[in-house]
Each structure stands twice: as C-alpha cells, then as structure tokens.
Backbone of each chain as nested JSON, in Angstrom:
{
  "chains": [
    {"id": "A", "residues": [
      {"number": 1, "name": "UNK", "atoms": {"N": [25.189, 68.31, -22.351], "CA": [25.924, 69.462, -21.828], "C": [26.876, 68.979, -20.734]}},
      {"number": 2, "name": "UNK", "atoms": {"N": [28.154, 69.46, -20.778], "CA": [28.967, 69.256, -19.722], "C": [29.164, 70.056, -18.724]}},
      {"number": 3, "name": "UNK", "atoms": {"N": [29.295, 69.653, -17.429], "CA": [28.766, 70.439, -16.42], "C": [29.953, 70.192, -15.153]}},
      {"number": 4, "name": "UNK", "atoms": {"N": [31.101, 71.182, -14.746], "CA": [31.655, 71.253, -13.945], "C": [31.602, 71.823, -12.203]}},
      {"number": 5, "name": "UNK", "atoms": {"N": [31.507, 71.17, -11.551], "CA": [31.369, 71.365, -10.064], "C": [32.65, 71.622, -9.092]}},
      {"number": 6, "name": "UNK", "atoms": {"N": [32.421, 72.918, -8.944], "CA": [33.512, 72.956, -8.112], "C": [33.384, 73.087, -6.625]}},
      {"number": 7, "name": "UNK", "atoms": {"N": [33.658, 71.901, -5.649], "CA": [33.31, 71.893, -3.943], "C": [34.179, 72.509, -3.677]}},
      {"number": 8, "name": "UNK", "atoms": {"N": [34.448, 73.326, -2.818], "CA": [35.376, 73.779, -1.824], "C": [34.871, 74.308, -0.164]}},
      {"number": 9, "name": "UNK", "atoms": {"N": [36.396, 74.198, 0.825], "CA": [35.74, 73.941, 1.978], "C": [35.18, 75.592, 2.363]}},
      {"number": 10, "name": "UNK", "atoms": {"N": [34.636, 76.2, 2.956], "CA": [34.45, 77.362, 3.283], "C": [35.648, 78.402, 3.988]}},
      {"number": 11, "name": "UNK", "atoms": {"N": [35.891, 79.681, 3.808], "CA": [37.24, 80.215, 4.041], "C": [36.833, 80.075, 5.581]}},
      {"number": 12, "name": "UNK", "atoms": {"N": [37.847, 79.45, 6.371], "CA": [37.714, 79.548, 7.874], "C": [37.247, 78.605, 8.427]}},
      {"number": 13, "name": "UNK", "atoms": {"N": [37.286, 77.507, 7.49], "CA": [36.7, 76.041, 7.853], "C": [38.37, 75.39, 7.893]}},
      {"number": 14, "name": "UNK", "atoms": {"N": [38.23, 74.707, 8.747], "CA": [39.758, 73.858, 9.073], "C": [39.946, 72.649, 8.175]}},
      {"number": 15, "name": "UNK", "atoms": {"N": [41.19, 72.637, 7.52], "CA": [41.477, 71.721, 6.068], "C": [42.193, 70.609, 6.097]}},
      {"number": 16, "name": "UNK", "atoms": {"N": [42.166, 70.116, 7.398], "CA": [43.125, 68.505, 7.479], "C": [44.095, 67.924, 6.406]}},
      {"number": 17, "name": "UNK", "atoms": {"N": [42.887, 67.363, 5.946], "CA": [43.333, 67.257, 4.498], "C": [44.519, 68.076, 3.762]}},
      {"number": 18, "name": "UNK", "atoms": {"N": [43.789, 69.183, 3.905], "CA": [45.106, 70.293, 3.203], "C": [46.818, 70.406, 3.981]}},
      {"number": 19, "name": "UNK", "atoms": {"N": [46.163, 70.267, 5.195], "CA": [47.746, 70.769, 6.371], "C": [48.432, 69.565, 5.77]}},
      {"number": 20, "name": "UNK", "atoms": {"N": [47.648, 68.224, 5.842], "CA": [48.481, 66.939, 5.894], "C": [49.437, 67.089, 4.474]}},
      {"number": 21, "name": "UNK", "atoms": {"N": [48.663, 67.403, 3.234], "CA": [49.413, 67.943, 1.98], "C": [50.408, 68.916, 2.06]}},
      {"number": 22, "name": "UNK", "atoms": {"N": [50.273, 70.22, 2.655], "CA": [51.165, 71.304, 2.636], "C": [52.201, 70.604, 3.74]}},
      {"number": 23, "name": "UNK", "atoms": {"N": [52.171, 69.491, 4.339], "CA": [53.229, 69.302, 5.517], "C": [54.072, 68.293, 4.452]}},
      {"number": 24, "name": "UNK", "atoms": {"N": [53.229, 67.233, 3.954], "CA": [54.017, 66.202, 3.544], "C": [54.967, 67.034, 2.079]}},
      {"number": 25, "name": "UNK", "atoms": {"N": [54.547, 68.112, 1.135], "CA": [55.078, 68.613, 0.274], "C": [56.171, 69.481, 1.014]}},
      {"number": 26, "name": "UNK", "atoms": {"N": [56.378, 69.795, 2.193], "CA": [57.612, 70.35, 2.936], "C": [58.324, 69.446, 2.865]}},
      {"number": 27, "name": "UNK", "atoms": {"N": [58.252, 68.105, 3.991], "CA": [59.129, 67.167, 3.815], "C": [59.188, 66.717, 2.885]}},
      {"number": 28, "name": "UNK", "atoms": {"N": [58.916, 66.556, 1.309], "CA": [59.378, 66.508, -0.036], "C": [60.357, 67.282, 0.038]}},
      {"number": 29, "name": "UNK", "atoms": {"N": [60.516, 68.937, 0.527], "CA": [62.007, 69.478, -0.086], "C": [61.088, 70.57, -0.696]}},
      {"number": 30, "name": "UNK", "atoms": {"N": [60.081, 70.898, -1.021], "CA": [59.426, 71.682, -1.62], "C": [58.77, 73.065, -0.976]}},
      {"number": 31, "name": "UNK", "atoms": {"N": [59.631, 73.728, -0.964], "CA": [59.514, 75.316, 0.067], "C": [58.758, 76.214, -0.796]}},
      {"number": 32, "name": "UNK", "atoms": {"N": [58.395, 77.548, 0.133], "CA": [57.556, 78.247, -0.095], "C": [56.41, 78.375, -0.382]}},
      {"number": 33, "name": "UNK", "atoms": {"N": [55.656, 76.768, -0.104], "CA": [53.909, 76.824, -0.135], "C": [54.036, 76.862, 0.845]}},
      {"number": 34, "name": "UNK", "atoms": {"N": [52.555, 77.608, 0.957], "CA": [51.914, 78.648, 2.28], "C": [50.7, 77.917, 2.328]}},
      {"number": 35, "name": "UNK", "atoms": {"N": [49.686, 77.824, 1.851], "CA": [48.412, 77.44, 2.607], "C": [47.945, 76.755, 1.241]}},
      {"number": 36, "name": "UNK", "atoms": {"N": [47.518, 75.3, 1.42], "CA": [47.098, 74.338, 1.044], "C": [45.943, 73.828, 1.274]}},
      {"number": 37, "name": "UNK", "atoms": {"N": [44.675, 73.883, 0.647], "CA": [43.883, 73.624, 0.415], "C": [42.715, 72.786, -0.693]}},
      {"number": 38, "name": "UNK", "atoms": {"N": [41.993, 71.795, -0.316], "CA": [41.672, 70.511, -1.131], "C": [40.23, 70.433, -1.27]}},
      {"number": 39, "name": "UNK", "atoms": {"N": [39.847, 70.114, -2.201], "CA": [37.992, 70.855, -2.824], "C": [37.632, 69.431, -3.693]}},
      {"number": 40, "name": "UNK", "atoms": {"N": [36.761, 69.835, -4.029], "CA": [36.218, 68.62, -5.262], "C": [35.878, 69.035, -6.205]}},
      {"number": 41, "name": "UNK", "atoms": {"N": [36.072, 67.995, -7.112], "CA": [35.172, 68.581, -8.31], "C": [34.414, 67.662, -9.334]}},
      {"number": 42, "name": "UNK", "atoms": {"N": [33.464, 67.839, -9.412], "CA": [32.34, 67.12, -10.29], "C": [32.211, 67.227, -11.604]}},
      {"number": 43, "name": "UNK", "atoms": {"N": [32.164, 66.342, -12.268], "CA": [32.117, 66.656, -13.558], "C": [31.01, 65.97, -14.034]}},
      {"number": 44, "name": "UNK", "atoms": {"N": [30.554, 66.418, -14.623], "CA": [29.042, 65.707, -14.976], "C": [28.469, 66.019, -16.815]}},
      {"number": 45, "name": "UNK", "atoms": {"N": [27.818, 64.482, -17.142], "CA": [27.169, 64.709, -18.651], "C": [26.07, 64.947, -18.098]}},
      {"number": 46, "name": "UNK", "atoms": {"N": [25.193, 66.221, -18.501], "CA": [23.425, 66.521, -18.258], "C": [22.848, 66.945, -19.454]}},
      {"number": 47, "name": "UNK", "atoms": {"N": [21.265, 66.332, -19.284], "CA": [20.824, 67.034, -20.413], "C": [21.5, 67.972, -20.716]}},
      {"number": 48, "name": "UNK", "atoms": {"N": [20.556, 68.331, -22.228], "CA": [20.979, 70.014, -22.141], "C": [19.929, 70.862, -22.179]}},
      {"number": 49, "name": "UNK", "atoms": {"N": [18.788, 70.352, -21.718], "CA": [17.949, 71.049, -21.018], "C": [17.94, 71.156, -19.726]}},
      {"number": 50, "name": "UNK", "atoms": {"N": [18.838, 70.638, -19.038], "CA": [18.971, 70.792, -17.2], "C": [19.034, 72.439, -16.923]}},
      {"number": 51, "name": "UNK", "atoms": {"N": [17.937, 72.847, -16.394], "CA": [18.01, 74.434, -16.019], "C": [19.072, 74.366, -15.114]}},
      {"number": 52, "name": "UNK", "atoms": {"N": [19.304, 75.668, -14.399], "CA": [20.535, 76.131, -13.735], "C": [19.872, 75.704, -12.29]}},
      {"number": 53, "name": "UNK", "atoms": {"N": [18.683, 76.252, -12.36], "CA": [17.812, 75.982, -11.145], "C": [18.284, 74.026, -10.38]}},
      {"number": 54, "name": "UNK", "atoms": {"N": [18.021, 73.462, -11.188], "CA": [18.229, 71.981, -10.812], "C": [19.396, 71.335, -10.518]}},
      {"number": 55, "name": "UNK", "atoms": {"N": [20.353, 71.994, -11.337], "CA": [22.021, 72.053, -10.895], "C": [22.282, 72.701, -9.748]}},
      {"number": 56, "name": "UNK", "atoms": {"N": [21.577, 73.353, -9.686], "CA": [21.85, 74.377, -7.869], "C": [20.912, 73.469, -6.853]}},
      {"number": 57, "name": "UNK", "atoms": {"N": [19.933, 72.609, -7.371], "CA": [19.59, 72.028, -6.196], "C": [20.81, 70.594, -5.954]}},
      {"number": 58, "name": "UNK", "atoms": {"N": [21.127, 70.001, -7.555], "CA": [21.896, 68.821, -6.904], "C": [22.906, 69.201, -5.97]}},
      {"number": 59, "name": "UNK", "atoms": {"N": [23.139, 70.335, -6.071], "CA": [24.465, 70.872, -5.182], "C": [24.246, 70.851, -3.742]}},
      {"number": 60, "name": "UNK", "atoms": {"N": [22.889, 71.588, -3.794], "CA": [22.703, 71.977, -2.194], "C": [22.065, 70.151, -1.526]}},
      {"number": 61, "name": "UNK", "atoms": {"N": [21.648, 69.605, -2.301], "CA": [21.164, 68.576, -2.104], "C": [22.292, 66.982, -1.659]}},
      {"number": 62, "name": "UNK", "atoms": {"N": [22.83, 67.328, -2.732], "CA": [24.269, 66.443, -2.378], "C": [25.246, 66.512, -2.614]}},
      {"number": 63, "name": "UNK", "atoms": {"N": [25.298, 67.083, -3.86], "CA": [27.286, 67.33, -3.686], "C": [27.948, 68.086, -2.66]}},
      {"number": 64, "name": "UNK", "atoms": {"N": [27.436, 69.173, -2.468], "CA": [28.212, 70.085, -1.421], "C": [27.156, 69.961, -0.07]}},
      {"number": 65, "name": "UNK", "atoms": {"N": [28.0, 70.08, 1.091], "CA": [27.337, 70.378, 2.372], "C": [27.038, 71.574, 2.361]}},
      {"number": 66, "name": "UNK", "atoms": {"N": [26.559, 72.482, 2.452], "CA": [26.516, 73.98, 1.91], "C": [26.473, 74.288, 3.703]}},
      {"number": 67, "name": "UNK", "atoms": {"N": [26.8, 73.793, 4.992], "CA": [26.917, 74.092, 5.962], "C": [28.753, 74.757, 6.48]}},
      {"number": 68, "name": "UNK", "atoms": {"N": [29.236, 74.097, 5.447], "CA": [30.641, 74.312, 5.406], "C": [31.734, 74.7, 3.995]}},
      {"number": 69, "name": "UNK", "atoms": {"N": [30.648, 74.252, 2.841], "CA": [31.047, 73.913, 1.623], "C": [30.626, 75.287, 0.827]}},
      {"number": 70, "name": "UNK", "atoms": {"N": [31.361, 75.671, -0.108], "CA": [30.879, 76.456, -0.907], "C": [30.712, 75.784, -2.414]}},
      {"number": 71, "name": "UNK", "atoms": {"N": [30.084, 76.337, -3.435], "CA": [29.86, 75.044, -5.07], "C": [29.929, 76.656, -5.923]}},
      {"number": 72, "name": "UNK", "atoms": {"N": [30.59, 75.965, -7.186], "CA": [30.858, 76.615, -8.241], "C": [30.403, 76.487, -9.138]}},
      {"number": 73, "name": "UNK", "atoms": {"N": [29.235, 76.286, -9.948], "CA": [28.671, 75.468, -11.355], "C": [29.487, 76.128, -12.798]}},
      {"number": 74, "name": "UNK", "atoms": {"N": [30.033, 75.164, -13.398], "CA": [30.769, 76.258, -14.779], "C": [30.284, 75.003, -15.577]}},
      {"number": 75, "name": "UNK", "atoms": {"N": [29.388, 75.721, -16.549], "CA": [28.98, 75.071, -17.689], "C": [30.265, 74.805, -18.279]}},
      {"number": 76, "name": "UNK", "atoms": {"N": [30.391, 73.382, -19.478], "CA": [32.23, 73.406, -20.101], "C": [31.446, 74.083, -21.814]}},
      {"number": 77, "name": "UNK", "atoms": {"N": [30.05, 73.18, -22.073], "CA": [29.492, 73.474, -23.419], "C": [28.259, 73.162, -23.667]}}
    ]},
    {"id": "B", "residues": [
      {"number": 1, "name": "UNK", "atoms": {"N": [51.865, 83.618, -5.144], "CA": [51.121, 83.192, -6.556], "C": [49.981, 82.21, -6.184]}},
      {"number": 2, "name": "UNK", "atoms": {"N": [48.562, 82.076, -6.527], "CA": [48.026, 80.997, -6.554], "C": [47.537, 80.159, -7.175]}},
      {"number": 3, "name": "UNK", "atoms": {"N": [47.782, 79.011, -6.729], "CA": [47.564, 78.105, -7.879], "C": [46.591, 76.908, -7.649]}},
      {"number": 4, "name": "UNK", "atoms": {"N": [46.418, 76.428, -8.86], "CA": [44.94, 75.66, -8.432], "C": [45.573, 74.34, -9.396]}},
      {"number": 5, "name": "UNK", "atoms": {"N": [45.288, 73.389, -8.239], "CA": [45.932, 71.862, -9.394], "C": [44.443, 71.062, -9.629]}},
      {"number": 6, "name": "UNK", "atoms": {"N": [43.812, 70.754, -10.723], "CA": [42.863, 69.644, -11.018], "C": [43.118, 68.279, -11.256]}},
      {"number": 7, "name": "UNK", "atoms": {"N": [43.046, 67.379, -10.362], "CA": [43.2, 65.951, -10.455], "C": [41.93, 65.166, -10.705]}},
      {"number": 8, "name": "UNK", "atoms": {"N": [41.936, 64.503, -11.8], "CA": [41.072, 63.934, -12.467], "C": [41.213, 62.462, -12.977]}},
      {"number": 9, "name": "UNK", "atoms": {"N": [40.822, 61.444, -12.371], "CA": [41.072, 59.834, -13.176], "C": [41.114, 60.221, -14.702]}},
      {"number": 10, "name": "UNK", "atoms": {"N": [41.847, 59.187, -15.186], "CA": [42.319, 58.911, -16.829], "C": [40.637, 58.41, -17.208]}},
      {"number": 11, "name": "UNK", "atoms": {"N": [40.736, 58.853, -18.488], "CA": [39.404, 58.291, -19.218], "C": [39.453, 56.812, -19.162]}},
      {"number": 12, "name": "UNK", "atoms": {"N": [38.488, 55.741, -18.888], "CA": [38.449, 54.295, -19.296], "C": [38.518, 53.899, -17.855]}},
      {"number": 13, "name": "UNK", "atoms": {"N": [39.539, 54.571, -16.607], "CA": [39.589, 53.94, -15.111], "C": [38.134, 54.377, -14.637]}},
      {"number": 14, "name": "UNK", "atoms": {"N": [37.425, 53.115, -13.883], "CA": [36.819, 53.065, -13.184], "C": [36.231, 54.217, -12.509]}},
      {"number": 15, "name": "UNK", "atoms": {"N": [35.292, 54.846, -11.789], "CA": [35.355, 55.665, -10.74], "C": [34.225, 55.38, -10.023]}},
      {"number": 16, "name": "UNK", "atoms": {"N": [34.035, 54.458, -9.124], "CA": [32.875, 53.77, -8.266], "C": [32.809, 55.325, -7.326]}},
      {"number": 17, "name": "UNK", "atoms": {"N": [32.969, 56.155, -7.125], "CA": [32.858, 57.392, -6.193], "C": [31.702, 58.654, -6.86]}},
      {"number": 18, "name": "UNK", "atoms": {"N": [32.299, 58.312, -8.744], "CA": [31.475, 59.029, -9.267], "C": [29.898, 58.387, -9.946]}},
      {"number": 19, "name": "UNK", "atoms": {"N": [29.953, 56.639, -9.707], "CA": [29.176, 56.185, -9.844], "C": [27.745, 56.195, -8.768]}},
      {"number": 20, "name": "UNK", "atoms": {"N": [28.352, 56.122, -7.651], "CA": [28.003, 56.35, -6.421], "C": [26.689, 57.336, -6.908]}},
      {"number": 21, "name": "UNK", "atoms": {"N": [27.694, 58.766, -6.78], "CA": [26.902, 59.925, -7.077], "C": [25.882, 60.248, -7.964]}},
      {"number": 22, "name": "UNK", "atoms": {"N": [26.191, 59.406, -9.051], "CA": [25.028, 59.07, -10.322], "C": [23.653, 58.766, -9.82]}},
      {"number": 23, "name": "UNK", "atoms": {"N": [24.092, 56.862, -9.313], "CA": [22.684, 57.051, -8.253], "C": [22.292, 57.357, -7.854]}},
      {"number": 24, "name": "UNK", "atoms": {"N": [22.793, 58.112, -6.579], "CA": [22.009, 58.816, -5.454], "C": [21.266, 60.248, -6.298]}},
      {"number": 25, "name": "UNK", "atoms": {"N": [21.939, 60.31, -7.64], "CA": [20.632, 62.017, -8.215], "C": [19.933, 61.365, -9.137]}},
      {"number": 26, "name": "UNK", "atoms": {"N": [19.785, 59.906, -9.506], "CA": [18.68, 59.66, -9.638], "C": [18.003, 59.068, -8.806]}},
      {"number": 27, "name": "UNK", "atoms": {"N": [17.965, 58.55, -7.79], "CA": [17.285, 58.714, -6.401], "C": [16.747, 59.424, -6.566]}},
      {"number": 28, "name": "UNK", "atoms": {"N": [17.191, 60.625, -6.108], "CA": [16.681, 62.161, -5.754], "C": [15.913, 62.268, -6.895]}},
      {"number": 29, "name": "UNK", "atoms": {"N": [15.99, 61.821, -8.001], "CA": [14.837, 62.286, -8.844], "C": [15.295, 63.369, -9.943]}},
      {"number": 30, "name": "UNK", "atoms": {"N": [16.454, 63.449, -10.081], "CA": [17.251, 64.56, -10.946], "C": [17.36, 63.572, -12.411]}},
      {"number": 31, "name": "UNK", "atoms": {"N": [16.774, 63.908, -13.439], "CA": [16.968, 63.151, -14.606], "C": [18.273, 63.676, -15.52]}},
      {"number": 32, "name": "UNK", "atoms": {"N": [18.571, 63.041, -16.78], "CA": [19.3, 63.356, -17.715], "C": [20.816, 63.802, -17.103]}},
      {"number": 33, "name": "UNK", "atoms": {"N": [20.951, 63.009, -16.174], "CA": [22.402, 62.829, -16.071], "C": [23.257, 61.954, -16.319]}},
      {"number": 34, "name": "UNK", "atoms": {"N": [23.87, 61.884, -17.074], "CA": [24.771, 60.637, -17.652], "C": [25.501, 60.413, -17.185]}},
      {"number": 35, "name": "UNK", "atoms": {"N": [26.774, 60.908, -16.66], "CA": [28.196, 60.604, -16.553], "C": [28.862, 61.091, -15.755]}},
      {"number": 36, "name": "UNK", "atoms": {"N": [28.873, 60.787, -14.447], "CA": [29.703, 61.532, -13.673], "C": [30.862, 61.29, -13.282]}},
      {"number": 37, "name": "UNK", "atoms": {"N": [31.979, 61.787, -12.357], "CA": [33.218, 61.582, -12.256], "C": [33.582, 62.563, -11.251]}},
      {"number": 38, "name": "UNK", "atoms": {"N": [34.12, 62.133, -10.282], "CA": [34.724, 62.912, -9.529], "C": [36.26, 63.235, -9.296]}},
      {"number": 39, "name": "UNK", "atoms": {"N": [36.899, 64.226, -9.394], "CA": [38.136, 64.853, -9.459], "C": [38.584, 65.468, -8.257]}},
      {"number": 40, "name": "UNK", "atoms": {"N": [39.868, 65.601, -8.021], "CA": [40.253, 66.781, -6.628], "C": [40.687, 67.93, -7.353]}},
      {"number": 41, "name": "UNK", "atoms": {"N": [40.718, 69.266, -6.576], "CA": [40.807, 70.447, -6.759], "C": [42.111, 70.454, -5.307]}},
      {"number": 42, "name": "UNK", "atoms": {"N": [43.06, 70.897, -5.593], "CA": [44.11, 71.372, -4.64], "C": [44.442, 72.818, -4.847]}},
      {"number": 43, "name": "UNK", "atoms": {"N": [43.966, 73.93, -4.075], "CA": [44.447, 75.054, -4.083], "C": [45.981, 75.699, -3.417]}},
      {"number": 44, "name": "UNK", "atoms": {"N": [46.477, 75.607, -3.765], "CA": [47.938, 76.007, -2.782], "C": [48.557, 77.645, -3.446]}},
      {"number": 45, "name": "UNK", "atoms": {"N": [48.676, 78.617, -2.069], "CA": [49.637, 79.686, -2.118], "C": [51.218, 79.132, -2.141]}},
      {"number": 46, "name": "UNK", "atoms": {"N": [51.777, 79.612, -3.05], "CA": [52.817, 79.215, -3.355], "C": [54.021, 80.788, -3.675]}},
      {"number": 47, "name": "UNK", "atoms": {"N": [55.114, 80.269, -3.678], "CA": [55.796, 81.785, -3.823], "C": [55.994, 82.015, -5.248]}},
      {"number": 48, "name": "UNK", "atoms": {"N": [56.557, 83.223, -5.621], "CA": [56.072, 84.008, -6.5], "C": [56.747, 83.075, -8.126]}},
      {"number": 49, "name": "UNK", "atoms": {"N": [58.151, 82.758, -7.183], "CA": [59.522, 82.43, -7.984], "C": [59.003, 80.822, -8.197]}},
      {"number": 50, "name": "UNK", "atoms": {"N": [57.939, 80.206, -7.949], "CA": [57.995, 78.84, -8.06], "C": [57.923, 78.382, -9.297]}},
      {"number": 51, "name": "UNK", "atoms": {"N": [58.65, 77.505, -10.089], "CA": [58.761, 77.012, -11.166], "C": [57.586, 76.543, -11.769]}},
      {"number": 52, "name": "UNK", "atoms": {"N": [57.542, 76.028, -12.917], "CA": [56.51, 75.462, -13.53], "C": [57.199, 74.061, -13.085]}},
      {"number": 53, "name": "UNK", "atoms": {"N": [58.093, 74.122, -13.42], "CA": [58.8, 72.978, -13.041], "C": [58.405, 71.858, -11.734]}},
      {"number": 54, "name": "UNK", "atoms": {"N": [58.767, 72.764, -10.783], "CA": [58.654, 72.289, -9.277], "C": [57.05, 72.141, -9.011]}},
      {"number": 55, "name": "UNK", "atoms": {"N": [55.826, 73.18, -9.688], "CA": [54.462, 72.681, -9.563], "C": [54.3, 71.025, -10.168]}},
      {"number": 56, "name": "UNK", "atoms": {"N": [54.991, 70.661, -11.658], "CA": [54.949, 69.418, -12.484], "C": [55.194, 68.46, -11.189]}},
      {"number": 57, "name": "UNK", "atoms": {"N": [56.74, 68.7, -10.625], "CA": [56.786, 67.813, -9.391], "C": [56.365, 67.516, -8.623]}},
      {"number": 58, "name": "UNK", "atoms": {"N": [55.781, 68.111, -7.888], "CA": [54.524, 68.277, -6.679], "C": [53.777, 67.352, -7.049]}},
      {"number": 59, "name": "UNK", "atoms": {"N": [52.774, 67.66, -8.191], "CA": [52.11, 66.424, -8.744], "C": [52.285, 65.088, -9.028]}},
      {"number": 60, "name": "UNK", "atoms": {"N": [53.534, 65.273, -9.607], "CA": [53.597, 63.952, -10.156], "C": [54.271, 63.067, -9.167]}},
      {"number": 61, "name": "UNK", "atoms": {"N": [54.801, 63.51, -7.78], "CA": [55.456, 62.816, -6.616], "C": [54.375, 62.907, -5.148]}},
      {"number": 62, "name": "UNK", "atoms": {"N": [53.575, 63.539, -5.309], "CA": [52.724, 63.76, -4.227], "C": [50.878, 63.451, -4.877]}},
      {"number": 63, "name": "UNK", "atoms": {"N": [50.648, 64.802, -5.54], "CA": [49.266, 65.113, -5.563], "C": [48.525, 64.447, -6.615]}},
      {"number": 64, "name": "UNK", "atoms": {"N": [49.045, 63.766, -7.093], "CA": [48.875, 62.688, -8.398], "C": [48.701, 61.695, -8.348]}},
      {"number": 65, "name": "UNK", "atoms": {"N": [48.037, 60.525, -8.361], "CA": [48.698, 59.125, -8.744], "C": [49.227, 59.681, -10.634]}},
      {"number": 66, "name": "UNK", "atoms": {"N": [50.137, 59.091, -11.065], "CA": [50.152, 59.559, -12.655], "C": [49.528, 58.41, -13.118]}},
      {"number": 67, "name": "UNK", "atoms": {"N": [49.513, 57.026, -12.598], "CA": [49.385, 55.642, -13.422], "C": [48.068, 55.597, -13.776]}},
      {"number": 68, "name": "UNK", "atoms": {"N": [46.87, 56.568, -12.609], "CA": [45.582, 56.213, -12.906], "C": [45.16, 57.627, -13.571]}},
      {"number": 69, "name": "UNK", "atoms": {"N": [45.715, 58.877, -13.231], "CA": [45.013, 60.293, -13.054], "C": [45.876, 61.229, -13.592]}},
      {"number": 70, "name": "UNK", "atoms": {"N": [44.923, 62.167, -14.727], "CA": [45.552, 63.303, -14.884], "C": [45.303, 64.34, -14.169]}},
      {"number": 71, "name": "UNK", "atoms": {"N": [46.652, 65.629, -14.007], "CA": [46.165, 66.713, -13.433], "C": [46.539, 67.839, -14.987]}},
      {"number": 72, "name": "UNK", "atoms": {"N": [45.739, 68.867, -13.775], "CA": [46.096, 70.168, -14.858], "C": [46.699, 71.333, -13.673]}},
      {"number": 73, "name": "UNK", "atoms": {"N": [47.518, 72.336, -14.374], "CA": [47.616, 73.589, -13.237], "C": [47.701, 74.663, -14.068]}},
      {"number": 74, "name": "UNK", "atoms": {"N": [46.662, 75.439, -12.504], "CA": [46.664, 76.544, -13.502], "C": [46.865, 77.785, -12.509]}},
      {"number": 75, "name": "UNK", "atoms": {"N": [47.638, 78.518, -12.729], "CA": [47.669, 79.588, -12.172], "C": [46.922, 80.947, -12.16]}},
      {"number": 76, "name": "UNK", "atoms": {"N": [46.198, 80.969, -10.92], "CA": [45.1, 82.143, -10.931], "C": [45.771, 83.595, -11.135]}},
      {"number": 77, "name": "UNK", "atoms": {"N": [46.725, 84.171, -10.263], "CA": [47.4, 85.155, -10.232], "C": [48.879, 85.27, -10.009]}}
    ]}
  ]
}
C-alpha cells in the first residue's frame, strides 16, 4: 500500500523557510505571491495490512513534531 | 488563488533523508515498511490572474532542482 504524508508547519507557527522563498521569488520578478509556506511530505511503501492506528503513531512518533507540526495521512492505493 | 507545489526526487536518485527515516521506524519497531522518500510541499497564496505559466517558472528557476526532482501543481481554489 502506498502511503502519503503530508507535514506542515502549524497556522501561526513562523516559516523561515517560507519568507526566505516568498522573498527570493520577488526578487525573481515574480509578483503577487502573498504568503509562502513549506511542509513535507512522505511517501511511503507499507504493508497493506498497516492499520491507520500505526501510521498515526509513526507520525506522532517521528515524522511530524506534532508540537508545531500538523500530518495528513492519504492512502494513494 | 492557492496553490500547492509537490517536489519530489526523480525515481532511481538517491534519497539518504528518506533512507534515514526507514531506519529510524524500524528502530521504533514499525514493520512492513519498504520504501520511503521524502518530498517538499510549498504552499503559496498567489493572485488570482497568475499563469500556469509563471507557476511552471517558479519551479523550474527557484523551487525545483529539475536535474534531480519532479514537481507537480495543483491548485486548491
């Protein structure tokens, strides 16, 4: 089963990362982005018996900081 | 408009980041995971009138390497 992870930072968490992107795509010449923001994403082969339960722990466990991070699990098949 | 870009290494390149992660969930004791890979997620508000065009650019001059990584975009609303 293929198994997509989506990290992202929490709304109201400060995005470095992101400003440094939305600044450097200005000085590209590239107007009218507004707020820029940068996440992860996991992609993973799992059984296909991996319950949902165990995918929600690898998350809270290590992929995402869940102190700042929010996680998305989307099965692909 | 918002839009969401997925950056993802080319099939066959390396990804010691998503290898990384492999280990450490079998560490943890998480079985039947095969294959992982890690990707970026770039969310950017963008204006309404922005091209498909000018998103292609963004990527392929900024948010991309193209030589190692594909992206995808997709527009939420």
């Amino acid at each position: 089963m293929k198994v997509r992870i989506f990290v992202r930072l929490k709304p109201g968490v400060l995005d470095p990362q992101g400003r440094a992107v939305h600044h450097a795509l200005e000085g590209l010449g590239f107007d009218g982005v507004d707020d820029v923001r940068i996440g992860r994403m996991v992609e993973m082969d799992v059984a296909d018996d991996t319950s949902d339960e165990a995918l929600d722990k690898m998350c809270a466990q290590l992929l995402a900081n869940t102190v700042i991070e929010d996680y998305r699990i989307e099965k692909v098949d």
